[in-house]
C-alpha positions in Angstrom: -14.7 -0.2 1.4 -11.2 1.2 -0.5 -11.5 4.7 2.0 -8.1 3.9 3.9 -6.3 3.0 0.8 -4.1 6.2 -0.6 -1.2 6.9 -3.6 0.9 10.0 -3.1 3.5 10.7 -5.1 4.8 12.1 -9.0 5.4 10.8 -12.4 6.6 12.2 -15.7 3.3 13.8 -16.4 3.6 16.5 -13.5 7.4 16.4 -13.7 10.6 16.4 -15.6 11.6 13.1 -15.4 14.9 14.1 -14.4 13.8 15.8 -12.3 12.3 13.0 -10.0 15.5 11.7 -8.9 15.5 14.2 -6.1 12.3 12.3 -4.6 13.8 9.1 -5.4 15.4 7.4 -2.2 18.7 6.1 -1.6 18.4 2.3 -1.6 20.2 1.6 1.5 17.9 4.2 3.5 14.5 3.6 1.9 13.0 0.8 3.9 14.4 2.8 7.2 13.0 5.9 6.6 9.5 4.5 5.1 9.3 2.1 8.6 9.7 5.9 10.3 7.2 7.6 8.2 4.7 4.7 8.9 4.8 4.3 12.3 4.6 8.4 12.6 1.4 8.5 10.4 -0.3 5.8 11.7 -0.4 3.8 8.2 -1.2 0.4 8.6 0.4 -0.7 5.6 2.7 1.0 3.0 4.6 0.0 -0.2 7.1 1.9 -2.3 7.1 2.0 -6.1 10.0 3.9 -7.9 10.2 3.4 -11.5 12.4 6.0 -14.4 9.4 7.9 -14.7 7.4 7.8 -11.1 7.4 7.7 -7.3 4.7 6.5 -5.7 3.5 5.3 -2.1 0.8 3.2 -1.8 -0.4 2.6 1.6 -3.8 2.3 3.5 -4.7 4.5 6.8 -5.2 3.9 10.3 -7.7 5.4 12.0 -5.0 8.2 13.6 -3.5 8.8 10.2 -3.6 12.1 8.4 -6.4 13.0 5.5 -3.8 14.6 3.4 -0.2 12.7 3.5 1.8 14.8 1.3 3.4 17.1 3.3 5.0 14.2 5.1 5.6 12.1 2.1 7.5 15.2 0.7 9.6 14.9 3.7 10.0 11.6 3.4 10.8 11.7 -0.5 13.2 14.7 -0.3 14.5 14.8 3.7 13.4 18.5 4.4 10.0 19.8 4.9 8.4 21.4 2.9 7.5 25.6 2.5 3.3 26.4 2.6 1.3 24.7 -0.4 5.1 23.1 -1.9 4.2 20.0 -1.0 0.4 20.0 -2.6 1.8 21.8 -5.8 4.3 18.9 -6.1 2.8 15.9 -5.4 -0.8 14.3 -6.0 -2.7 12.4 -4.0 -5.3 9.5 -4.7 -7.6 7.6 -2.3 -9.8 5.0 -1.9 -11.3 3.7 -5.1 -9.4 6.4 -7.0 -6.2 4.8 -5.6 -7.1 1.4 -6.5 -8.0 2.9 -10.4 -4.7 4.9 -10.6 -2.5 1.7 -9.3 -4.2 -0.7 -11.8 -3.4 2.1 -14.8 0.1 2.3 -14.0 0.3 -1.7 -14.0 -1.5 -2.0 -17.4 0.7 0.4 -18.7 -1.8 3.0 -19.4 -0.5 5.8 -17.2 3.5 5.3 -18.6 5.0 8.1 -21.0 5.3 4.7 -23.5 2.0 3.5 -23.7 1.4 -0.5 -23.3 5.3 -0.6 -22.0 6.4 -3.7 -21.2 8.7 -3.1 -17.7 6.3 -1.4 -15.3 4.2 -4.9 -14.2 7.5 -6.2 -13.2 8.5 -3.0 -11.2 5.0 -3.0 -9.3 5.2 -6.9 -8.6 8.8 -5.9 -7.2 7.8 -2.8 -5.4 5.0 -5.1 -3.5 8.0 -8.0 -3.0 10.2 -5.2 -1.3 7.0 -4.2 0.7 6.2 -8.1 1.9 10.1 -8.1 2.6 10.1 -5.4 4.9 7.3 -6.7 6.6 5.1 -3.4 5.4 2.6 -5.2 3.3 -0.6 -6.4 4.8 -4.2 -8.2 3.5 -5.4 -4.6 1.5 -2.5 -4.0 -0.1 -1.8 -7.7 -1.4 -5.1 -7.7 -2.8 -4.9 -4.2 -4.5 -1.3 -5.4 -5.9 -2.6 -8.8 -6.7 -5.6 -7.3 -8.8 -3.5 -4.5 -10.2 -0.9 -7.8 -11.7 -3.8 -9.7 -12.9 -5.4 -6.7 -15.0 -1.7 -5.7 -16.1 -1.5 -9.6 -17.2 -5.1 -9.3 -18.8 -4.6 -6.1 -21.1 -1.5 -7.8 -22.7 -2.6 -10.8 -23.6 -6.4 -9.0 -24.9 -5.0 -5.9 -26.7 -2.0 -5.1 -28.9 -1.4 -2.7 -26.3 2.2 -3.7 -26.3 3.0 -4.1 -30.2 5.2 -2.0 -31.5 8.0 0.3 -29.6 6.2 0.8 -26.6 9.3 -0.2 -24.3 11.4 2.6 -22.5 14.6 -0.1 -23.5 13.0 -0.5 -26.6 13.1 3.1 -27.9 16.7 3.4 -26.2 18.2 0.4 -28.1 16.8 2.2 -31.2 19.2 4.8 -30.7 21.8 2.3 -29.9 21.3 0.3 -33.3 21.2 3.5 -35.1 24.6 4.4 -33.9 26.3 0.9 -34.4 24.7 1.0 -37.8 26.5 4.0 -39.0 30.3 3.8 -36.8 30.2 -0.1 -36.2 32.0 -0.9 -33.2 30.9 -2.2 -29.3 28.5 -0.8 -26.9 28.5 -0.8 -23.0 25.6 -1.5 -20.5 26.3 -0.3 -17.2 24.1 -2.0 -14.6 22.2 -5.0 -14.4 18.6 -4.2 -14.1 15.2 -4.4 -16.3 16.2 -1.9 -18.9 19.9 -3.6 -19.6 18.4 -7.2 -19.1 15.4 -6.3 -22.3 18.2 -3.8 -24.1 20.7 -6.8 -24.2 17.9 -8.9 -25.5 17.5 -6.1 -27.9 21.4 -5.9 -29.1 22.0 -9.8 -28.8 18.8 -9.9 -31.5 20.2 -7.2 -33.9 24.1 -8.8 -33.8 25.6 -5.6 -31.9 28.5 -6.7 -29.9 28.1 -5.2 -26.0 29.9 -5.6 -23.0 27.9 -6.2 -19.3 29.2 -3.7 -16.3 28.2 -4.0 -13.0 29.5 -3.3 -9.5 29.0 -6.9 -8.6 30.9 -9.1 -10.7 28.9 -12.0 -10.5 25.6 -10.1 -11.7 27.5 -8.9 -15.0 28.9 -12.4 -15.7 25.7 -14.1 -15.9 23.8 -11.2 -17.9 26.9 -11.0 -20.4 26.8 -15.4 -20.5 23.2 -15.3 -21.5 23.8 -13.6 -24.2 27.5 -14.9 -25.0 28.5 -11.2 -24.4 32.1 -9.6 -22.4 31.3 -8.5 -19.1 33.8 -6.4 -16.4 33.3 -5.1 -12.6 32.7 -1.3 -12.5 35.6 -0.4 -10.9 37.8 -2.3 -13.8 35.8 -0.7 -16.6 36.4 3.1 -14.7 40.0 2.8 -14.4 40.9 0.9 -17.8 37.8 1.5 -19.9 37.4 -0.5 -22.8 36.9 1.4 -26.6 33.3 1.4 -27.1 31.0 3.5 -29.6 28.2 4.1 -27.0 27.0 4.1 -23.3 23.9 3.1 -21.7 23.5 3.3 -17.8 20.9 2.3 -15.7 22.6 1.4 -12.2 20.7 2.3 -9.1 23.5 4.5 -7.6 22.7 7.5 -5.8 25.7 9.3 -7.3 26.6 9.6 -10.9 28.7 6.7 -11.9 31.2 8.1 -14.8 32.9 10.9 -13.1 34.2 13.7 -15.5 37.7 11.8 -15.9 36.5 8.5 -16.7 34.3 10.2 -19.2 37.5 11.9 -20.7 39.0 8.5 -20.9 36.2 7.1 -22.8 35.9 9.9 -25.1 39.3 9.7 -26.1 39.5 5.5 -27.1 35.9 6.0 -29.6 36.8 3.8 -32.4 35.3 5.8 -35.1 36.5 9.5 -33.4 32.7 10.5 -33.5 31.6 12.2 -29.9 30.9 9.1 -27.1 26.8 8.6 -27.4 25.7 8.2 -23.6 22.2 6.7 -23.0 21.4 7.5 -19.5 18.2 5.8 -18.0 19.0 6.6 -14.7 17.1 8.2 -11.9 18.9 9.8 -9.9 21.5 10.4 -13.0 24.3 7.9 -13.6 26.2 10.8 -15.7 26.0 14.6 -15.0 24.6 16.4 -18.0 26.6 19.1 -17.1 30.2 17.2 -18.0 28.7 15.9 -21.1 28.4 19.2 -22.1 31.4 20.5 -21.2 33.2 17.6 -22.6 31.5 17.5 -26.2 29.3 14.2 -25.2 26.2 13.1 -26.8 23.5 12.5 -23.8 20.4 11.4 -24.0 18.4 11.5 -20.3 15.0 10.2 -19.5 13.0 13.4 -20.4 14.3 12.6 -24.5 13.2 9.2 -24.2 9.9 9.9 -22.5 9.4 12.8 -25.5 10.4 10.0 -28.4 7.4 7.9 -26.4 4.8 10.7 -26.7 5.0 10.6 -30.4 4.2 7.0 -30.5 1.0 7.7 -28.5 -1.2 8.7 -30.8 -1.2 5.3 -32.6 -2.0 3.4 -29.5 -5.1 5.1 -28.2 -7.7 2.9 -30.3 -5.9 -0.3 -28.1 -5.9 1.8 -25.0 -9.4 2.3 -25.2 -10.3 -1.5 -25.3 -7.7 -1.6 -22.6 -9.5 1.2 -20.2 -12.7 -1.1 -20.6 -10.8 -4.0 -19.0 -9.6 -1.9 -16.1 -13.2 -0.8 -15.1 -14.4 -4.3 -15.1 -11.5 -5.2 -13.1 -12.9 -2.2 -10.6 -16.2 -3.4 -10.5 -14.9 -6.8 -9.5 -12.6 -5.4 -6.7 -15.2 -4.4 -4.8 -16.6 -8.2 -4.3 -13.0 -9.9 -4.0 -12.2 -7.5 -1.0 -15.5 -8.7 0.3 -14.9 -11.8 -0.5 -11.6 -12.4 1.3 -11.6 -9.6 4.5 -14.9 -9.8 5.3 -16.1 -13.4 4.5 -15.6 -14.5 8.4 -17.9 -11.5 8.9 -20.6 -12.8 6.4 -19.9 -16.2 8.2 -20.8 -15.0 11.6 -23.9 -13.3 11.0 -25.2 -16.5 9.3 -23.6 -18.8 12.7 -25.5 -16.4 14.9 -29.1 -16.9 12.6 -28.4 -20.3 12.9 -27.8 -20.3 16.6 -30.7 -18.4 17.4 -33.1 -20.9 15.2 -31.4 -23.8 17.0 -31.8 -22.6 20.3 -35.2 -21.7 19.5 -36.2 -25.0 18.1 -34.7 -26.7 21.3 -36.7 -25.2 23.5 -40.2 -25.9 21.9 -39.6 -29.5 21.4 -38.2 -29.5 25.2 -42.3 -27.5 25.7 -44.6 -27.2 23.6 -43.3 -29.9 20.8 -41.9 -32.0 23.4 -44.9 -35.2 22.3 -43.0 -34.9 18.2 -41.6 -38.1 17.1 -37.8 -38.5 15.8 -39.2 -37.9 11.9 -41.3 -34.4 13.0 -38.7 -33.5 15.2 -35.7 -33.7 12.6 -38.1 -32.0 9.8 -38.5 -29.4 12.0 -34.8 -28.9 12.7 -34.0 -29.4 8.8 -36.8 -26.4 8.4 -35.7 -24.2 10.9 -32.0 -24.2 9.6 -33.3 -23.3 5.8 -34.8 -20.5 7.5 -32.5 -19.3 9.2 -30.3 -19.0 6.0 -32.8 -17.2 4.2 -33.7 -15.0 6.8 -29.5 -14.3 7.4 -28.9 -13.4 3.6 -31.1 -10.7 3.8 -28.6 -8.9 6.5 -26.0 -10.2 4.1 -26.9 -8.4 1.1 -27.6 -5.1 3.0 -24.1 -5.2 4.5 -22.4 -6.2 1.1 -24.4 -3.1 -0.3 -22.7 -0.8 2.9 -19.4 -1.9 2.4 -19.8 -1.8 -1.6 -21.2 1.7 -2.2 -22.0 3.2 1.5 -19.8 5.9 3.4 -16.8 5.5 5.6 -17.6 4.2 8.8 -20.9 2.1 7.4 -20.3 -1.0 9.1 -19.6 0.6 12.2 -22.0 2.2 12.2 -24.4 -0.9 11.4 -22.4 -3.0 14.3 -23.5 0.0 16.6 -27.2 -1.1 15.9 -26.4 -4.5 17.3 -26.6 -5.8 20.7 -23.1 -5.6 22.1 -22.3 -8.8 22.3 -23.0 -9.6 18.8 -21.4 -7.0 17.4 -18.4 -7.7 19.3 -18.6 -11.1 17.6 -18.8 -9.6 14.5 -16.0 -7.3 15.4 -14.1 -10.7 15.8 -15.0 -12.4 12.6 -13.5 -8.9 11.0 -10.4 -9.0 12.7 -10.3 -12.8 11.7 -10.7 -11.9 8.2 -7.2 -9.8 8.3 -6.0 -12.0 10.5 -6.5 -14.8 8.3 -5.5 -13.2 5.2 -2.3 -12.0 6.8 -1.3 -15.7 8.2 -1.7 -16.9 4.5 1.0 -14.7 3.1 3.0 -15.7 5.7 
């Protein structure tokens, strides 16, 4: 039933973290060039998920698509194809129900370098937004995001998955409040996104004074008035930056944001004369490593964060556990709500056409044989033939749910091509109805 459905892509456990920013595509090109890699695979649907630690597509097949996607995907990902066996050493691939598992594990948080983290629900229900915006999305892959939310939503509120410092923003303000603690002083937060929106929460709570810095004005101001924080545009905060004790960035530029001279500037107005601490949660990088270094500067990057996170795991496996349970319910479960909502009108038709037949049937006797019945025998007979015909539909009912549940690809064609044609046209219909539907719903 989940064949077509596929995840390609990489995450902190195969890579550097760091590292994934050159698979990570440019904002302003990524619902272009996914549109092109589509519509040259034959994909019927596609969604794009990039996170500080993954990228991930998620898409289902059409019947001309490729078994293995990578290669293309690590053109796509990277703009250059790639050598013999590059692409297959790089990425990994997941299909059918092992997609569906893998995309309701990164939801729950059970496939993040912080265990239980809080941010990753949000970034799939976005990724699927983006997807739905584009016009990418279709009736598989709203359901597979729909059940991958409601399972994300189920292990927080039935474990204590999420206790503790399981957030990415978490373990960075840490280091934040940690500094302040020792120098005193301000700290800045450049962009307005997820992991500045929870970090602010995070230095609002502990009294830390911050200022919000964004390329749009507007986004900064109303982060910063939440909070009853100073906020400034980018470009002012580059050319006249204002003395802080410590950095963290997490824009979505494609270029590093603090060039090497604004970084001198910076280092040079530290209140306490201690070396600039830079946070950067970036992916691709908002500062170059390589300037920090040259210039003295303390930077942390994703890959220290995502090791602080692995030394927290250990303590959360007991709750993961529990949590794992609720995901292979939430499996089992998947299999009768994709049933249930693309191929009801199937279901639907095979029980019209039992129906049909009994009535037709039941017609002609009492217009023959029957035809001497009186009104009370002739609608008991009617009211008898229809309960029949039920019964006698459900059986072809529960083989077909049984196909589509555990048989292989290409089962319910292969049981329409046992039908008379013109039925199994119909049937063909009642399929295409069930998408059809589906899709005019999310509309």
């Amino acid at each position: 039933m989940f064949d077509d459905l596929g995840i390609v892509g990489l995450s902190w456990r195969s890579s550097a973290v760091e590292a994934l920013e050159g698979f990570a595509l440019p904002a302003d090109e990524a619902d272009a060039r996914i549109e092109r890699f589509s519509s040259r695979n034959g994909l019927t649907e596609v969604a794009y998920l990039s996170t500080c630690n993954r990228v991930e597509l998620i898409f289902a097949r059409g019947p001309d698509s490729p078994l293995d996607l990578r290669p293309e995907a690590y053109a796509l990902l990277t703009n250059e194809r790639p050598g013999p066996g590059v692409a297959e050493r790089k990425l990994k691939a997941w299909q059918g129900e092992g997609a569906c598992e893998h995309l309701f594990l990164v939801a729950a948080g059970l496939d993040s370098a912080a265990v239980g983290e809080a941010e990753i629900a949000g970034q799939v229900r976005r990724a699927h937004e983006n997807a739905l915006d584009a016009g990418s999305s279709g009736p598989r892959l709203e359901l597979l995001f729909e059940e991958s939310l409601k399972i994300a939503a189920e292990v927080r509120g039935e474990t204590r998955l999420g206790q503790g410092r399981v957030s990415l923003a978490e373990i960075a303000a840490d280091y934040l409040r940690e500094r302040i603690a020792r120098t005193g002083g301000k700290v800045a937060l450049l962009g307005v996104s997820p992991m500045t929106e929870r970090t602010a929460r995070a230095l609002a709570k502990a009294k830390i004074d911050f200022v919000v810095v964004n390329r749009s004005p507007e986004k900064a101001k109303a982060l910063a008035e939440t909070h009853a924080a100073e906020h400034l545009a980018l470009d002012a905060f580059r050319a006249d930056p204002p003395a802080v004790e410590a950095i963290l960035s997490a824009t979505g530029s494609a270029e590093p944001v603090l060039t090497e001279p604004v970084l001198e500037r910076l280092a040079t107005r530290v209140p306490s004369s201690q070396p600039l601490l830079l946070i950067d949660m970036a992916v691709p990088a908002d500062i170059d490593p390589d300037v920090c270094t040259k210039l003295g500067l303390t930077r942390i990057g994703m890959d220290q964060i995502v090791a602080d996170t692995e030394r927290n795991r250990e303590a959360r496996l007991v709750e993961a556990a529990h949590a794992r349970e609720l995901v292979d319910a939430a499996l089992a479960r998947l299999h009768d709500r994709f049933a249930e909502r693309i191929y009801g009108p199937l279901f639907g038709a095979l029980q019209k056409r039992y129906r049909r037949t009994a009535e037709e049937g039941v017609k002609r006797l009492l217009k023959k044989e029957l035809k001497g019945l009186g009104q009370t025998e002739r609608e008991a007979i009617e009211v008898w033939s229809e309960v029949l015909a039920r019964r006698f539909a459900h059986i072809p009912c529960l083989g077909l749910r049984g196909l589509l549940h555990d048989g292989p690809e290409g089962s319910l064609e292969a049981f329409l091509s046992g039908l008379d044609p013109e039925f199994a046209d119909e049937l063909r219909e009642a399929v295409e109805q069930g998408f059809n539907d589906t899709q005019s719903k999310r509309a």
